[in-house]
C-alpha positions as CSV (number, residue, x, y, z in Angstrom):
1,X,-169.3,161.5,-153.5
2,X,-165.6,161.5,-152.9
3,X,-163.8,158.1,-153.6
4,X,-162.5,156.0,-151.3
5,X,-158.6,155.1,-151.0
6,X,-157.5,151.8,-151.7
7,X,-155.1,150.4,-148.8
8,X,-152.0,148.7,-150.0
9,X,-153.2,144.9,-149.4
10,X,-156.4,145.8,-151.3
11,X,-154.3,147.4,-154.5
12,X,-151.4,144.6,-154.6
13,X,-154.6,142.4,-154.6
14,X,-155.7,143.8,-158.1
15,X,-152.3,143.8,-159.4
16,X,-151.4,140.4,-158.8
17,X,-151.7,137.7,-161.6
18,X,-153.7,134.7,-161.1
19,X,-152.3,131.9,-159.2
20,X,-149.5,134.6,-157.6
21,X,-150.1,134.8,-153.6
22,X,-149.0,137.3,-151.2
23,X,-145.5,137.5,-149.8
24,X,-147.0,137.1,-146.1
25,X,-148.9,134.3,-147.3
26,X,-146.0,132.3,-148.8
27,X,-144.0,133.1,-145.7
28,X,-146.6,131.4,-143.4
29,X,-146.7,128.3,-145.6
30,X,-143.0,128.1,-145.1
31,X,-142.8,128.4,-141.4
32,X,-145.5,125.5,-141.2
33,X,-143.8,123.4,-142.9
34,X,-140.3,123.8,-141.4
35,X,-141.9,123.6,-138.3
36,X,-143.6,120.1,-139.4
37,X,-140.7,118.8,-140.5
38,X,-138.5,119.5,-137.6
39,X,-141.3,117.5,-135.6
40,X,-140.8,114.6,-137.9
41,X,-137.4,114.7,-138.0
42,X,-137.3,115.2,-134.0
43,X,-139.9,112.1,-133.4
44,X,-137.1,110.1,-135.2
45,X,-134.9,111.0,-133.4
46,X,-136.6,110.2,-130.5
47,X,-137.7,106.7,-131.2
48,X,-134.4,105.6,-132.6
49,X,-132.5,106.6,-129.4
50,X,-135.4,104.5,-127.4
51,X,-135.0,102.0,-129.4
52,X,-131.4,101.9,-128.8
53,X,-131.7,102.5,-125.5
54,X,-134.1,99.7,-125.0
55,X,-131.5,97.0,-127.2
56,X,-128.9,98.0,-124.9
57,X,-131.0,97.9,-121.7
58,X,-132.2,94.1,-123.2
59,X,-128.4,93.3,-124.6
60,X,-126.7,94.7,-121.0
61,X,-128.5,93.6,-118.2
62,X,-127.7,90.5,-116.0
63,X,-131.2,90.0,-115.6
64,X,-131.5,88.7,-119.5
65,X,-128.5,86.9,-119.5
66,X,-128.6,83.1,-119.8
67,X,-127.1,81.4,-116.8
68,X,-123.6,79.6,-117.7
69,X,-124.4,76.5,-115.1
70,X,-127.7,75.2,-114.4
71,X,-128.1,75.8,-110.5
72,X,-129.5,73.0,-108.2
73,X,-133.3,73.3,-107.5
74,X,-133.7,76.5,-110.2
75,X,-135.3,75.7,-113.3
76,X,-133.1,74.7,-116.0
77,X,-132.1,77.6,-118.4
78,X,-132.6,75.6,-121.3
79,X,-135.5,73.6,-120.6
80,X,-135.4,70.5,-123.6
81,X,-139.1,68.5,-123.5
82,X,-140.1,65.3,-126.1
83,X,-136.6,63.5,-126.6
84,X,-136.6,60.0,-126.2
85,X,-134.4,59.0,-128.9
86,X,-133.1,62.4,-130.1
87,X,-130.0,63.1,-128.7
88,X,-130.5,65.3,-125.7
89,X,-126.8,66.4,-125.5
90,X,-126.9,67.3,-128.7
91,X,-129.6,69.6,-128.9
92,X,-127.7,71.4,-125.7
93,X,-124.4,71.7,-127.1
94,X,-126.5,73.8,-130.0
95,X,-127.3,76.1,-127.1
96,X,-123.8,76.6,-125.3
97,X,-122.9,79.4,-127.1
98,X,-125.7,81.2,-125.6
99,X,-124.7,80.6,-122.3
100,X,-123.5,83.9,-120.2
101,X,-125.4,85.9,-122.9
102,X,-128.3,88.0,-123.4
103,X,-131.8,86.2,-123.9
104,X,-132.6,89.1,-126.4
105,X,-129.6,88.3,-128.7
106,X,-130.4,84.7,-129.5
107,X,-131.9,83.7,-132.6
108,X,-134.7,81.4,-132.2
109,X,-135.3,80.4,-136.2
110,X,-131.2,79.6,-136.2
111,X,-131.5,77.6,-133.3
112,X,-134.4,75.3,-134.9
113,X,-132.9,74.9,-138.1
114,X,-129.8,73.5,-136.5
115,X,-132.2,71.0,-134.3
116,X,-134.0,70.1,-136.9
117,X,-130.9,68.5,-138.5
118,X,-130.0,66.0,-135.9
119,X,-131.0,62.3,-136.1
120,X,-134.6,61.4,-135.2
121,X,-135.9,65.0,-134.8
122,X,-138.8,65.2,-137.3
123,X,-139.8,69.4,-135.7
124,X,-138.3,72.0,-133.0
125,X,-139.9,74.9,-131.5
126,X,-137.6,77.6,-129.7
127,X,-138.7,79.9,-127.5
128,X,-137.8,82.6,-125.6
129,X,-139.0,82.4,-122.1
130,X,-138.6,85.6,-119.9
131,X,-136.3,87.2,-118.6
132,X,-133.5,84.3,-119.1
133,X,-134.8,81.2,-119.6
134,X,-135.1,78.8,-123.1
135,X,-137.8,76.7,-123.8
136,X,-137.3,73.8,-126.4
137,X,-140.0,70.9,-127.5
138,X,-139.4,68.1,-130.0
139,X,-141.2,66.8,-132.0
140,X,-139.2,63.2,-132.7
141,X,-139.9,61.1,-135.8
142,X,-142.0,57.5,-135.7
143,X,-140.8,54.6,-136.9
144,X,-142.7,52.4,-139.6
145,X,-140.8,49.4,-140.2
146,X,-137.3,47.9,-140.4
147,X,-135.0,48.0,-143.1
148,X,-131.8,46.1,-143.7
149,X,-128.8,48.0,-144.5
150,X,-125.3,46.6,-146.1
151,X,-122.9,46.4,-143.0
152,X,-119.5,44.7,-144.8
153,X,-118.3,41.7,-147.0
154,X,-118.3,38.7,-145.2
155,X,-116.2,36.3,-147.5
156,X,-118.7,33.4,-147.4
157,X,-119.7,32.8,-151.1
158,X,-123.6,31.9,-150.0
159,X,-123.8,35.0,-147.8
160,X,-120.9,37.4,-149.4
161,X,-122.8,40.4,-147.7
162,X,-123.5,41.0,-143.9
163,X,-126.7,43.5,-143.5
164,X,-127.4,45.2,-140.3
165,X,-130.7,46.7,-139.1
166,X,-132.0,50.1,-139.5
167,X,-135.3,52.3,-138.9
168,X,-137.1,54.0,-141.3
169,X,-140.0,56.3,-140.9
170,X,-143.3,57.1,-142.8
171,X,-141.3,59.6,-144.6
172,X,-138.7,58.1,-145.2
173,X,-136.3,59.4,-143.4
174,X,-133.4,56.6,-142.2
175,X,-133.1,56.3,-138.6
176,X,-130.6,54.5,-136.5
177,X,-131.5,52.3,-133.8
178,X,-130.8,52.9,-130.1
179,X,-130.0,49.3,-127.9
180,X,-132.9,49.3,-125.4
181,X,-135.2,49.6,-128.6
182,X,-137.9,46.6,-128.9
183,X,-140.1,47.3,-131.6
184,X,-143.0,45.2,-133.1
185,X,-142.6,46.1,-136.8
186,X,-142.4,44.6,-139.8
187,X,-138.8,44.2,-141.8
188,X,-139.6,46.4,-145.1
189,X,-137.5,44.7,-148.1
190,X,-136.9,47.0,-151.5
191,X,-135.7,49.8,-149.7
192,X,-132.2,51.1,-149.8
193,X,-130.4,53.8,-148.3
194,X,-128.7,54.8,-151.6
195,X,-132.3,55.5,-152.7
196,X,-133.6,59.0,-153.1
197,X,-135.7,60.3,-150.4
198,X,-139.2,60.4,-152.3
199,X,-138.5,56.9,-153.7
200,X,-138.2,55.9,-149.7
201,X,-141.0,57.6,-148.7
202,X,-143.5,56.3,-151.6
203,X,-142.4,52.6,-150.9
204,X,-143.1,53.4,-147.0
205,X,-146.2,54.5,-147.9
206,X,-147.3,52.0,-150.2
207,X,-146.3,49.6,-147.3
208,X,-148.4,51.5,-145.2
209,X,-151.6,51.1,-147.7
210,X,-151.0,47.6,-147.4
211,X,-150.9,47.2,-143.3
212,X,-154.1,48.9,-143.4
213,X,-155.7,46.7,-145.9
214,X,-154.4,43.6,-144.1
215,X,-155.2,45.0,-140.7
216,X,-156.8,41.8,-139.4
217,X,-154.0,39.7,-140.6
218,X,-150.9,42.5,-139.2
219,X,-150.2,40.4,-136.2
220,X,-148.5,37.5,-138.7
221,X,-147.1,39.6,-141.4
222,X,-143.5,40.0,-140.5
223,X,-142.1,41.1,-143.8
224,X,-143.2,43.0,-146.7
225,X,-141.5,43.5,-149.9
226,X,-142.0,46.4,-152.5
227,X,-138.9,45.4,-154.5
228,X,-141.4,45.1,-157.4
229,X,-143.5,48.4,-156.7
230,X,-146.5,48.7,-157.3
231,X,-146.6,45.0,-156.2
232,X,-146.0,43.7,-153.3
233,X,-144.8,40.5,-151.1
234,X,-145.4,39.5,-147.5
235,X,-143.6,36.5,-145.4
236,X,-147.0,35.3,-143.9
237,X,-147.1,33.3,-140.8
238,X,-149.3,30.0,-140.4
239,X,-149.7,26.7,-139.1
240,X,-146.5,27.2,-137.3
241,X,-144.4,27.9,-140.9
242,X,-143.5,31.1,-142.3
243,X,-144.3,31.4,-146.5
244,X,-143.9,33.6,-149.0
245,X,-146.8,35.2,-150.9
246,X,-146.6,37.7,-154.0
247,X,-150.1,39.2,-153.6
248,X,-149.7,41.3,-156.6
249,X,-150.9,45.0,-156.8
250,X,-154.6,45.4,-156.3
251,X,-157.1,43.6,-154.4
252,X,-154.4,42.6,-151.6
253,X,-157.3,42.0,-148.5
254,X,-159.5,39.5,-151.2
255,X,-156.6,37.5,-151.9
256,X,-155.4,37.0,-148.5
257,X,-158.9,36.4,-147.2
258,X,-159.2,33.7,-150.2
259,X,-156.1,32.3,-149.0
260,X,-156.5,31.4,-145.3
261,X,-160.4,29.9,-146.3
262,X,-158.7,27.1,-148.4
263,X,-154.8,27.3,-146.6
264,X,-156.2,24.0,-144.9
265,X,-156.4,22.3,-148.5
266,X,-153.0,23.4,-149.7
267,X,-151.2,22.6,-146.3
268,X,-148.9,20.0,-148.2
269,X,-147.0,22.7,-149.7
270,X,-147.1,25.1,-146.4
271,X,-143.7,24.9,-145.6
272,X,-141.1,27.1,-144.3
273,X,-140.4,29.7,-147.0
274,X,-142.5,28.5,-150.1
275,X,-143.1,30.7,-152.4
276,X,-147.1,31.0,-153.3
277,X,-148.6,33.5,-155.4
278,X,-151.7,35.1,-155.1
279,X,-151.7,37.5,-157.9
280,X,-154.1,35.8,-160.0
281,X,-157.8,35.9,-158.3
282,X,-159.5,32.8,-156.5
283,X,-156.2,30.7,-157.4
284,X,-153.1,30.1,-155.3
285,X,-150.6,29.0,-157.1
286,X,-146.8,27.4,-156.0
287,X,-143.9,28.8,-157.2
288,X,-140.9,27.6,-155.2
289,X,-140.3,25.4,-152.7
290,X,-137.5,25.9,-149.8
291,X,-133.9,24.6,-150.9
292,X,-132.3,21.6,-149.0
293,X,-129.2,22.6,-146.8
294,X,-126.4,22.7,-148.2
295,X,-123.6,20.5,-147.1
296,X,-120.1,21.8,-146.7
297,X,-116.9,20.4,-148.7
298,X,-115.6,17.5,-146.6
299,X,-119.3,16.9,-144.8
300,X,-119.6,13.4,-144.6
301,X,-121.8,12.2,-147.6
């Protein structure tokens, strides 16, 4: 039988070495992946110039822009919700920069950290409402308790420094008080404002322990000392006087209950500003009683 001719594909076929592939082949692969990349390489392309497109559209147009002046009967462009005591012109002055701009360029994150800042604000949300429009709610801080803060030197020699009131809240955080304030808290004694932030807030707290474990006593506790932390002091109201009593550190609602059962049989020593201590269980025991006033040089003796 005569034998068959090999074609030229078939005889390059036995004469290439393993692993080798045709010239075609390798020509094919090559075309697919330049084609494939140029596809990449186009998509690119195509979403960075939308994305541009779309910054400019959002950066350009006077629809986004923030309105300069508030217009009468529109809604304001930066709407401000939850300040009472915050100052409300300073949280807009944070936002006039913005003013006659884009919606899409400000910077929601900067703008809260900068509220978060001022007096009284405890939390800020900013957000953007569209298409030009700012949203802002506070979130102001509570007050706990009164503090007394060094105002000046007086010069009197019984008195030689003049305090002024303050605010304080459950973290500690010093606030200043606003005029039309009337507040029903207690004066908080053993805090200063030199005094670390975490020292403030534990004492605030540990006053805070102590309200809620003298709960049905609150309404004639108007001062509470944590001078000696973990112990504490309260100026206690009854039978018309005000007195002192150290009611140690544990145990504070047992001693005060023990207290006002037998106040009746102690009320020769209940006057205004003794100093009682409580400290020791089932015992009350006297430790000061007020000074007489003093006289002034040249009173008539």
């Amino acid at each position: 039988m005569a034998r068959r001719r090999k074609t030229e594909p078939e005889a390059a076929a036995e004469t290439r070495k393993p692993g080798q592939t045709l010239p075609g082949i390798d020509a094919f692969r090559l075309l697919k992946f330049a084609a494939l990349t140029s596809a990449v390489v186009a998509v690119v392309f195509l979403v960075a110039w939308l994305l541009w497109s779309g910054e400019q559209f959002l950066s350009n147009d006077s629809r986004f822009l923030i309105a300069q002046h508030d217009a009468a009967g529109e809604p304001a462009a930066v709407e401000i919700s939850g300040v009472r005591n915050a100052s409300l012109r300073g949280i807009q002055e944070i936002f006039d920069q913005d003013r006659g701009r884009s919606l899409f360029k400000l910077d929601p994150a900067a703008r809260k950290a900068r509220i978060d800042e001022l007096p009284w604000v405890k939390s800020a949300t900013v957000r953007r409402i569209w298409p030009n429009r700012v949203a802002v709610e506070i979130v102001e801080r509570v007050p706990a308790a009164f503090i007394q803060a060094p105002a000046g030197v007086t010069g009197s020699m019984h008195y030689p420094v003049a305090y002024r009131p303050m605010l304080i809240d459950d973290e500690g955080e010093i606030l200043g008080i606003k005029s039309q304030q009337a507040l029903a808290l207690p004066l908080l004694k053993g805090v200063r404002i030199q005094d670390t932030r975490e020292l403030r807030r534990a004492r605030v707290r540990l006053m805070a322990r102590l309200i809620h474990d003298l709960a049905p006593y609150r309404g004639r506790i108007s001062e509470i000392d944590v001078s000696a932390a973990p112990a504490v002091s309260i100026a206690y109201e009854i039978q018309g006087v005000t007195v002192d009593l150290f009611l140690g550190d544990t145990a504070w609602r047992e001693r005060l209950d023990y207290f006002s059962r037998n106040a009746e049989s102690i009320r020769h020593v209940l006057q205004d500003r003794a100093v009682l201590d409580l400290s020791m269980d089932q015992r009350v025991i006297l430790k000061s009683l007020p000074e007489p006033p003093k006289t002034e040089e040249g009173d008539a003796k």
